[in-house]
Backbone bond lengths (Angstrom), bond angles and torsions (degrees), N, CA, C in turn:
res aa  C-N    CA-C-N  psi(-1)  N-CA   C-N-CA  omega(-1)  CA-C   N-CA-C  phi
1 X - - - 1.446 - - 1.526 110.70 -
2 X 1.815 116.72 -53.52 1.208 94.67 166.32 1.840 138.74 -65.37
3 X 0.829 109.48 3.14 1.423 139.43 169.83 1.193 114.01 -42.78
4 X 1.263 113.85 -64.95 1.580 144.61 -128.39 1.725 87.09 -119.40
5 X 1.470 125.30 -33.07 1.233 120.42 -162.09 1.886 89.89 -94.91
6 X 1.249 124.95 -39.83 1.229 122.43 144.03 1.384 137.94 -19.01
7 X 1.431 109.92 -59.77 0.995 109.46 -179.72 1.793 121.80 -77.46
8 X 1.304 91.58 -40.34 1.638 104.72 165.72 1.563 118.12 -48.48
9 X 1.139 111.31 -37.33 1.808 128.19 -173.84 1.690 104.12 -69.96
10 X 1.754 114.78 -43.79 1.136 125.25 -167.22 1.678 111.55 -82.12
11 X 2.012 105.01 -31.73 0.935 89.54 152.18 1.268 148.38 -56.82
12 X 1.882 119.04 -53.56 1.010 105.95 168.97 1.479 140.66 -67.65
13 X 1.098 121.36 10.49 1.542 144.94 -178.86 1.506 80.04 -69.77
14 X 1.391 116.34 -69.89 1.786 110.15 -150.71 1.814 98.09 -70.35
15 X 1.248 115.46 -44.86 1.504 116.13 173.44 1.515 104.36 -20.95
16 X 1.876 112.81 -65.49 1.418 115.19 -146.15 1.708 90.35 -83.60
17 X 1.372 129.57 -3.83 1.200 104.73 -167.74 1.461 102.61 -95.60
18 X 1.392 113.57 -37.75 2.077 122.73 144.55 1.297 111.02 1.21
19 X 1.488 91.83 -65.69 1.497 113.56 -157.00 2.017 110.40 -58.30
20 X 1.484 96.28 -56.60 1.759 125.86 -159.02 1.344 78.38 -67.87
21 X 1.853 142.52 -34.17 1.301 115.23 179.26 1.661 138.94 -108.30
22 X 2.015 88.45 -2.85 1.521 101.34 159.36 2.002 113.41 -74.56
23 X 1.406 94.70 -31.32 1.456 109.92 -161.23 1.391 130.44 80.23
24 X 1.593 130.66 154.75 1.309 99.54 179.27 1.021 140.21 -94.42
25 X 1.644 111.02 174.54 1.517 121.79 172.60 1.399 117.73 -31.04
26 X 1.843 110.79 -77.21 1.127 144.39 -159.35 1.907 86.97 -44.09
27 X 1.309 99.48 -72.28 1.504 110.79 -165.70 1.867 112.40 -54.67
28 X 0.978 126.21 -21.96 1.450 129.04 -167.11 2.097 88.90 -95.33
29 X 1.315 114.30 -25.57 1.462 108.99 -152.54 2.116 78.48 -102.33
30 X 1.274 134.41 -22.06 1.274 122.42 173.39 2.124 103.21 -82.83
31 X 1.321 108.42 -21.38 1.514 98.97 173.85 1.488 104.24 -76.82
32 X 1.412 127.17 -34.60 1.268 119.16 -171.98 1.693 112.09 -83.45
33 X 1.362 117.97 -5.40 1.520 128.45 176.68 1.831 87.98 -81.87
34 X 1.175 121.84 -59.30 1.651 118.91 -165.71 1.707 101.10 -57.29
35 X 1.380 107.25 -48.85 1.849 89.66 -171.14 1.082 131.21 -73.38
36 X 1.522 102.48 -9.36 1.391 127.51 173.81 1.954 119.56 -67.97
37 X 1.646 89.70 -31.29 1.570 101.91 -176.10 1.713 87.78 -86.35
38 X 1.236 127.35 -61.24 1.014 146.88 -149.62 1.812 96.89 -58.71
39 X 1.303 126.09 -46.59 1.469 133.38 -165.27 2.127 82.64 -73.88
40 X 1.319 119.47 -65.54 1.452 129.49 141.37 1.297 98.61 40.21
41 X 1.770 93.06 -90.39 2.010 109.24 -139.20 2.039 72.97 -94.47
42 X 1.397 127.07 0.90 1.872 87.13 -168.58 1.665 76.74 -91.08
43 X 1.358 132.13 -48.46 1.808 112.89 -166.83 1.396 112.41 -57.68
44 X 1.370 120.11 -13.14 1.848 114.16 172.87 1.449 101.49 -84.37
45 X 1.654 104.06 -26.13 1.866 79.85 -178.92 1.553 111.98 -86.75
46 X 1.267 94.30 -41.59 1.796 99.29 167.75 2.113 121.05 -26.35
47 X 1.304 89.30 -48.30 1.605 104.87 -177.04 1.208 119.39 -46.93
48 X 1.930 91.02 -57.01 1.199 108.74 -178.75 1.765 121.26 -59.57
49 X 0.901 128.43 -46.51 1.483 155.54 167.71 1.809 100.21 -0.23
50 X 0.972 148.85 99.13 1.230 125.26 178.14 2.107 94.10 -74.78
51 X 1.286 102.80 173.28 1.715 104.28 173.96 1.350 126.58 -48.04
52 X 1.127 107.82 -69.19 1.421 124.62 162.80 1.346 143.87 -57.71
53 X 1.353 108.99 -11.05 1.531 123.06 -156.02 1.506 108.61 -114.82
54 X 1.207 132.63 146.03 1.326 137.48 152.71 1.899 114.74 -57.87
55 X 1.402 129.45 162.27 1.641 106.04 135.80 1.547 92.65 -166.51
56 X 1.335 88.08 155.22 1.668 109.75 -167.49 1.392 117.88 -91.43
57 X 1.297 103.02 100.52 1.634 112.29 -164.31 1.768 108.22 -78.55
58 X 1.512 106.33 15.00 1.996 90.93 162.54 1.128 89.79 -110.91
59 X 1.376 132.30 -35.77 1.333 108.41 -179.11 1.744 126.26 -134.57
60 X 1.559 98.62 80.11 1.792 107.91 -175.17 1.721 128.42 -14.35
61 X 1.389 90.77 -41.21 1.492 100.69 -168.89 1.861 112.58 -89.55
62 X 0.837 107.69 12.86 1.927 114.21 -171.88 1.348 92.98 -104.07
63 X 1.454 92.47 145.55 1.522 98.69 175.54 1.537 113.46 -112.51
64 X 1.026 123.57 -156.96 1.836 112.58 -154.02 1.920 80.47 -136.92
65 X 0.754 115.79 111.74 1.687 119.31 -164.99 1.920 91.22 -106.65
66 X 1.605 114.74 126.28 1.623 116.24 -165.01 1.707 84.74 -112.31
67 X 1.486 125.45 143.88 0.848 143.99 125.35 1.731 138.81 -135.88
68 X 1.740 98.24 170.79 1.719 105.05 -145.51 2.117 102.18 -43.85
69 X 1.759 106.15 -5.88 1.409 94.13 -168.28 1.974 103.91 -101.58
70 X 1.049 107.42 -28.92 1.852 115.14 -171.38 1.969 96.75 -179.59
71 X 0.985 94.26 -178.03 1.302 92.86 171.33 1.804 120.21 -153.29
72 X 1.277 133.77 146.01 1.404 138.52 -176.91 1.439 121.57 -153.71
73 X 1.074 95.67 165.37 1.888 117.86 -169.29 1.649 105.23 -53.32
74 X 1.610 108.67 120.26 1.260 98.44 171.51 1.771 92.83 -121.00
């Protein structure tokens, strides 16, 4: 019996060490959920984009205020 509980133990030893150098599932399948959102919001902002224009995707409603020195979001 202790044998067998041995061997079971040693198996999963090599399982988790498999694991620590494939890496995991869970974690590779939540990076591929983010780039997925992330690729997402750039073709909605892309869309939005008129040709010519800049626009400020934290805050839609600000305008881009130019003067003779640089210019920024008021």
């Amino acid at each position: 019996m202790d044998d067998r509980i041995k061997e079971l133990a040693d198996g999963c030893e090599e399982v988790d060490k498999s694991e620590r150098v494939r890496g995991s599932r869970a974690r590779v399948d939540k990076q591929l959920v983010r780039k997925q959102t992330l690729r997402q919001r750039i073709r909605e902002t892309l869309s939005a984009f008129p040709d010519d224009k800049s626009i400020n995707t934290t805050d839609p409603g600000c305008a881009i205020m130019r003067s003779p020195r640089d210019s920024h979001a008021s």
